[in-house]
C-alpha positions as CSV (number, residue, x, y, z in Angstrom):
1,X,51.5,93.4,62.1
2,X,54.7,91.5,62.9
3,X,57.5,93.1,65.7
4,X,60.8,92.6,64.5
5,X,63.2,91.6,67.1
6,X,65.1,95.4,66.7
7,X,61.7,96.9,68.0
8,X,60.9,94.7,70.7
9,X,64.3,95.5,71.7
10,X,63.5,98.9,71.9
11,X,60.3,98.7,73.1
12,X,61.9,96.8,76.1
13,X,64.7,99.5,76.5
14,X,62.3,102.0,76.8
15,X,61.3,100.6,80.1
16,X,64.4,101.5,81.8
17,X,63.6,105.5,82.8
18,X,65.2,107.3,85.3
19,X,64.1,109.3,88.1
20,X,66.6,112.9,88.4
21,X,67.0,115.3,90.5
22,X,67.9,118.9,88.8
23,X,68.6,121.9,90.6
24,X,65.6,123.6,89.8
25,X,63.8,126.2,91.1
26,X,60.2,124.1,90.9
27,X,59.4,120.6,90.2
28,X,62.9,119.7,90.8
29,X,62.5,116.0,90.1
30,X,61.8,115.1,86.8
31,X,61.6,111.3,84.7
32,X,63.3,110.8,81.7
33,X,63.2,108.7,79.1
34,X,66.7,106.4,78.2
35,X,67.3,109.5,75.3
36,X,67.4,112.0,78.1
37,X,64.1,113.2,77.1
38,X,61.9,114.6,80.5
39,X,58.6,112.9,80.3
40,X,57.6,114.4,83.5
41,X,58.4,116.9,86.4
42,X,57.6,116.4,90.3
43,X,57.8,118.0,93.2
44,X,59.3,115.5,95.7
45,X,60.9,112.3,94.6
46,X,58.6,109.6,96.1
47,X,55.8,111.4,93.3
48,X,58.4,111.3,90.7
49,X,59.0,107.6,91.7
50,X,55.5,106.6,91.9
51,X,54.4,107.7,88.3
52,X,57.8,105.9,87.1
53,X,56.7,102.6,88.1
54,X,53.3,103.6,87.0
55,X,54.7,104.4,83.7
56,X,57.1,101.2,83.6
57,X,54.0,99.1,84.5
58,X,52.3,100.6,81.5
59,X,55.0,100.1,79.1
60,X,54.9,96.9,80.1
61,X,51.6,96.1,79.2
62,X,51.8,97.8,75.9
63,X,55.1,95.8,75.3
64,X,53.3,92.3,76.0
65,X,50.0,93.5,74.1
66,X,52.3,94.1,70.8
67,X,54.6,90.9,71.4
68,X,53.8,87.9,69.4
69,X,52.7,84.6,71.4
């Protein structure tokens, strides 16, 4: 199975989620994916930032598994 270059691309952009606060009630810090989409909701922000980089790590991972040599 070949990876073009366009999904690659996006398989790299993917990486970059962001970590948000919202003024929610609960789980006021949330991770969302580039498209604004929340992948996850936290309690406190160091939670919320440990999963991202969990996450990131992962993606990683995936990205280099799927990447030709």
């Amino acid at each position: 199975m070949a990876i073009t270059d366009a999904a690659l691309g996006a398989t790299i952009q993917a990486l970059a989620m962001s970590v948000e606060w919202t003024p929610l009630p609960r789980r006021p810090w949330v991770v969302r994916e580039p498209d604004g989409r929340v992948i996850r909701r936290f309690d406190s922000a160091p939670a919320a930032i440990a999963f991202r980089t969990k996450e990131a790590a992962r993606r990683a991972r995936v990205a280099a598994r799927l990447s030709p040599a």
